[in-house]
C-alpha positions in Angstrom: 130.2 121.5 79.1 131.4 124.7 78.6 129.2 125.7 76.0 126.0 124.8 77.6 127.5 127.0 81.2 127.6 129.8 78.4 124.2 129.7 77.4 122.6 129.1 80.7 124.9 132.3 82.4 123.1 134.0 79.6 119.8 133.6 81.5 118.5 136.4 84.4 119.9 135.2 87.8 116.5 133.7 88.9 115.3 135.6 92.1 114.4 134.1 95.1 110.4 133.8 94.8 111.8 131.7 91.6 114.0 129.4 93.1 111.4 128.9 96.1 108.7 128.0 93.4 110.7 125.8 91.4 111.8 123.9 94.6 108.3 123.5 95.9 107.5 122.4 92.3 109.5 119.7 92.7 108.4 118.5 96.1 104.8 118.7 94.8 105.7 116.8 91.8 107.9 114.2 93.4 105.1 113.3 96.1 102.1 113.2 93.5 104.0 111.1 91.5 103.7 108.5 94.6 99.9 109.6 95.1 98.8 108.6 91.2 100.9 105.5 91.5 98.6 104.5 94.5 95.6 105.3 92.5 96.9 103.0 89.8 97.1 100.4 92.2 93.6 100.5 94.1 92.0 101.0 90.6 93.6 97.9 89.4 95.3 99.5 87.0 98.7 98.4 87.6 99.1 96.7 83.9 96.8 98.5 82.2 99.7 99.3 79.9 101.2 95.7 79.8 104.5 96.7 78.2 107.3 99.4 78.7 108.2 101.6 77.7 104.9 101.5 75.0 101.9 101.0 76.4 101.2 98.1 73.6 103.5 96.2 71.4 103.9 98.8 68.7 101.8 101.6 70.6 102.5 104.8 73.1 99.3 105.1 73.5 96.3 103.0 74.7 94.2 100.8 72.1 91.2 98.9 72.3 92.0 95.7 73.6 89.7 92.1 75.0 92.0 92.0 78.1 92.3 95.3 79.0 89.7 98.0 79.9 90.2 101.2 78.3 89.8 102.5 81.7 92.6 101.0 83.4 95.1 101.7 80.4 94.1 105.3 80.5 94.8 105.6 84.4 98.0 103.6 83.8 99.5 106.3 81.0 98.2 109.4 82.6 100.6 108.3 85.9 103.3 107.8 82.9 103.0 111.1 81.6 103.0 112.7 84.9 106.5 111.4 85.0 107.2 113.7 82.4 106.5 116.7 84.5 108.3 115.3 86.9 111.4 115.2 84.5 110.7 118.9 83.3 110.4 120.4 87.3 113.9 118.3 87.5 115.5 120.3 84.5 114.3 123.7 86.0 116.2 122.5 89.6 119.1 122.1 87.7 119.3 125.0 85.7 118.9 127.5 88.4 121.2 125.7 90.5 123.8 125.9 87.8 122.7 129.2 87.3 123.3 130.0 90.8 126.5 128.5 90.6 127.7 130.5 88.0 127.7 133.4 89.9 128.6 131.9 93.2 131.1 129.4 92.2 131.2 127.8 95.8 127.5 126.8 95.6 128.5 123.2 95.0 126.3 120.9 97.0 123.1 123.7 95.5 123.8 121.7 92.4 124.7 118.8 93.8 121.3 118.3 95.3 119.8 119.6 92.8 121.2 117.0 89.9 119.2 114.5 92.1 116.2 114.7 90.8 116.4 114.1 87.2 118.9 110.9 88.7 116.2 110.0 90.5 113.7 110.4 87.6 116.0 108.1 85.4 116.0 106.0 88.5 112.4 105.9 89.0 112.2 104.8 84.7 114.1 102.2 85.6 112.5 100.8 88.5 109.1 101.6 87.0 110.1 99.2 83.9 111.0 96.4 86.1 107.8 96.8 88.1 105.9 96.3 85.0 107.8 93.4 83.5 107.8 91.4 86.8 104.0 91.5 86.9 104.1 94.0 89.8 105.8 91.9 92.2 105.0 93.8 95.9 108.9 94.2 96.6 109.0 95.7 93.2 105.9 98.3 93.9 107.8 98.9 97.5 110.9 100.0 95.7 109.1 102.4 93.3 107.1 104.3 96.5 110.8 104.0 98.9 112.3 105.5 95.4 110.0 108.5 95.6 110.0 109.0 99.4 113.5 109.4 98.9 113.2 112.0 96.3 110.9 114.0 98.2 113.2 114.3 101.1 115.9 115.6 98.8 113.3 118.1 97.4 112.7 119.4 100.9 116.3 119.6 101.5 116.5 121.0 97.8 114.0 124.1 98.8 116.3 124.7 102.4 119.2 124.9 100.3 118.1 127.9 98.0 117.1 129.5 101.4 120.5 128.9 103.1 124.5 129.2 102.5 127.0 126.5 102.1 128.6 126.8 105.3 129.2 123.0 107.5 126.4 122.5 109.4 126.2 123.3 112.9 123.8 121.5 115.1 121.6 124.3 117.0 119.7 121.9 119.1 121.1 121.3 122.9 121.8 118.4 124.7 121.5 115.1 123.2 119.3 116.9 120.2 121.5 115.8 117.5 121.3 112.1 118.3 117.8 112.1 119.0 117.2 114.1 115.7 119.5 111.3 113.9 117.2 109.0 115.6 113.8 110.2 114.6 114.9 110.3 110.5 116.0 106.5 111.4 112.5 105.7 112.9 110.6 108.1 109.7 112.7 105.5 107.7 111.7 102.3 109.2 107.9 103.5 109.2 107.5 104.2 105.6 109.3 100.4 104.7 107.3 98.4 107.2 104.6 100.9 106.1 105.6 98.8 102.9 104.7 95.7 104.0 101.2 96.1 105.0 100.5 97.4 101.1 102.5 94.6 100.3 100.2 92.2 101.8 97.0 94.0 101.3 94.3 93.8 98.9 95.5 96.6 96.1 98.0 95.0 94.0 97.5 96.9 90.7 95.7 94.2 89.3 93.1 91.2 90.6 96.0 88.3 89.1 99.2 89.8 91.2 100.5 87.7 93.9 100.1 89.5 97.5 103.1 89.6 100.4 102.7 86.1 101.9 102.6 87.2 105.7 99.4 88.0 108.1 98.5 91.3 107.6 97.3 91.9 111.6 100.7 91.6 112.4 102.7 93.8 109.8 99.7 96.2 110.5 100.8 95.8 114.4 104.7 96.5 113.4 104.0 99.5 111.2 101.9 100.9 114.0 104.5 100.1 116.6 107.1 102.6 114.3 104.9 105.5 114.4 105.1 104.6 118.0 108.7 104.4 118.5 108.7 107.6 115.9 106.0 109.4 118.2 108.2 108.7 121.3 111.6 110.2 119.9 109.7 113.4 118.7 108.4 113.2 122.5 111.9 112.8 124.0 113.6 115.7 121.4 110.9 118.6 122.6 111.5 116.9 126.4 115.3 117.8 125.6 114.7 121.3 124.3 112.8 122.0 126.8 115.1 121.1 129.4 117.7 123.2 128.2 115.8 126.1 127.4 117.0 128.4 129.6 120.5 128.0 128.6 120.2 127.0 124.7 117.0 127.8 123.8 116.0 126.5 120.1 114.8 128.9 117.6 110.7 129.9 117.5 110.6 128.6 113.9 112.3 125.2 114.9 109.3 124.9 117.6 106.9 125.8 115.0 108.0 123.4 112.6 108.3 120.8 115.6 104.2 120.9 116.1 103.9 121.1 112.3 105.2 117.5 112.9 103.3 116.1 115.4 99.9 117.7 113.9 100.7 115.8 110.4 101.5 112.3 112.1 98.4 112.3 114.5 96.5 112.8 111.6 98.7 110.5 109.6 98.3 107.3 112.3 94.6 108.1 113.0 93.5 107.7 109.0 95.9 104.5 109.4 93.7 103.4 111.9 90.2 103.7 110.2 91.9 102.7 107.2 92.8 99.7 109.1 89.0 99.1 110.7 87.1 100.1 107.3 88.8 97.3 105.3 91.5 99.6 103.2 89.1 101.5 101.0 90.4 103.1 98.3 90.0 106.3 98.7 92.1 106.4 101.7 94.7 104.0 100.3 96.0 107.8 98.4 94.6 109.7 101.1 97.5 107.8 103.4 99.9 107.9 100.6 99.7 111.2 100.1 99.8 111.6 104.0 103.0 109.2 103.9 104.4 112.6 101.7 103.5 115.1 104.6 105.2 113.4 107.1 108.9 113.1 105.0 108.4 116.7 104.3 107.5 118.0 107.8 110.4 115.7 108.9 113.4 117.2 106.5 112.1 120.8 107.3 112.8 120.2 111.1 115.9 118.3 110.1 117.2 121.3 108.0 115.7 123.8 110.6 118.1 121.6 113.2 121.3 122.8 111.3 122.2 126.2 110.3 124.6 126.1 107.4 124.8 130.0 107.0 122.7 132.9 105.0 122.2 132.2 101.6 123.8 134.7 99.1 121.2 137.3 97.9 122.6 139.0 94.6 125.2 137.0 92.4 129.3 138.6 93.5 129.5 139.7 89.6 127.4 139.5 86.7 128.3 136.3 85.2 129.4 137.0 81.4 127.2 138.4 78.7 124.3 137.8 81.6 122.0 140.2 82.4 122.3 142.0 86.3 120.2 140.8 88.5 
């Protein structure tokens, strides 16, 4: 271990523009990975490559094959390449956090958060194997999009980290803001799983032969659409309770900004749900909500991290770390 912090204090202390597009990189690449997955479901694609980690008994790659459409395999290996992109954005998050580290010793939870997403590319291997070998079971498929919401949150909180210092966190929203903040994550949460459901049931399994959730479908629709209500009406009561005290704790203009930011993205988020809904599911907007399911985790962990304030970020590394170049 000591070795390999040698070699990587050896590299230029990456600068800030760096971290920031490494970060990004990562939530891009984390959410598109949930995106392709979708379009390997509508496109019935789902066991296109019957077998994992090969795509055939004996081959990577596709082959011509009676039950299969070259299609179909095609769109199910390109979404398994992707995944290693999404391993080599991880390895750059880690070695500039540990980087970063080097110099600033007490940058701990940097690298702690940022050893999450090759974890949660390993994870995502894993769960990605089972999915395949169980036939694409819906709880299995709900698993491997929760897995990725997940990572995309830690992304966003990934990016806020390189931008701030290590300090606790202190709460910067008055009143009863931090419960109601805890609150709104809670109800994000519960949308995206019963969000589950209704895909769960629906008619894009990932291929014609995979057994659908057993449950009507008007009345998980109805339950998903009652948690973007119950979301909706926290992020009503939080700008309710900065107003109030804004005379005496006013909340900072970028936390107000990134407050709109949220209800802009889940308007638009619950009305492509609803002609979704009324046009039958097409495909097209099966990754258009997807990808819109992404949006929404990101806009909510910016206004979570905008919430706290955990200090100013170190600019310049204390001293150059040995036989590294200055910064």
């Amino acid at each position: 271990m000591e070795r390999v912090s040698s070699l990587i204090g050896r590299m230029p202390y990456p600068s800030r523009s760096v971290q920031r597009a490494v970060a990004i990189a990562a939530i891009l690449t984390q959410g598109g990975i949930g995106v392709t997955g979708s379009v390997v479901r509508v496109t019935g694609s789902g066991l296109g490559c019957p077998t994992w980690p090969q795509c055939f008994p004996g081959s990577m790659f596709p082959v011509e094959h009676p039950e299969y459409e070259t299609f179909n395999q095609w769109i199910e290996f390109g979404n398994r390449l992707l995944t290693g992109i999404v391993g080599i954005v991880a390895a750059l998050c880690v070695l500039i956090a540990w980087r970063i580290k080097i110099a600033h010793p007490e940058r701990t939870r940097l690298v702690k958060l940022a050893w999450t997403m090759p974890a949660g590319v390993a994870v995502q291997a894993i769960v990605g194997a089972i999915t395949v070998l169980t036939g694409l079971l819906w709880w299995t498929v709900a698993i491997h999009f929760l897995a990725s919401a997940v990572l995309v949150w830690l992304a966003t909180l990934l990016l806020h980290a390189f931008n701030e210092g290590d300090d606790p966190p202190r709460w910067v929203v008055p009143g009863r803001g931090r419960v109601l903040m805890q609150a709104f994550v809670v109800a994000m949460a519960a949308l995206l799983v019963t969000g589950t459901t209704v895909t769960g049931a629906g008619p894009h399994g990932g291929d014609p032969d995979t057994p659908r959730f057993d449950a009507p479908i008007e009345t998980l629709s109805f339950i998903h659409g009652a948690m973007l209500v119950a979301y909706l009406v926290v992020l009503t009561a939080m700008g309710a309770e900065w107003w109030r005290h804004r005379a005496s704790s006013p909340v900072p203009p970028t936390l107000w900004r990134r407050y709109a930011a949220v209800w802009i993205v889940a308007l638009a988020q619950g009305a492509l749900g609803s002609v979704q809904y009324a046009l039958g599911v097409p495909e097209a907007l099966v990754s258009l909500h997807v990808l819109g399911s992404a949006a929404v985790i990101v806009t909510t962990a910016t206004l979570w991290c905008g919430a706290r304030d955990r200090g100013p970020a170190v600019e310049r590394p204390a001293a150059p770390a040995t036989g590294a170049p200055a910064a």
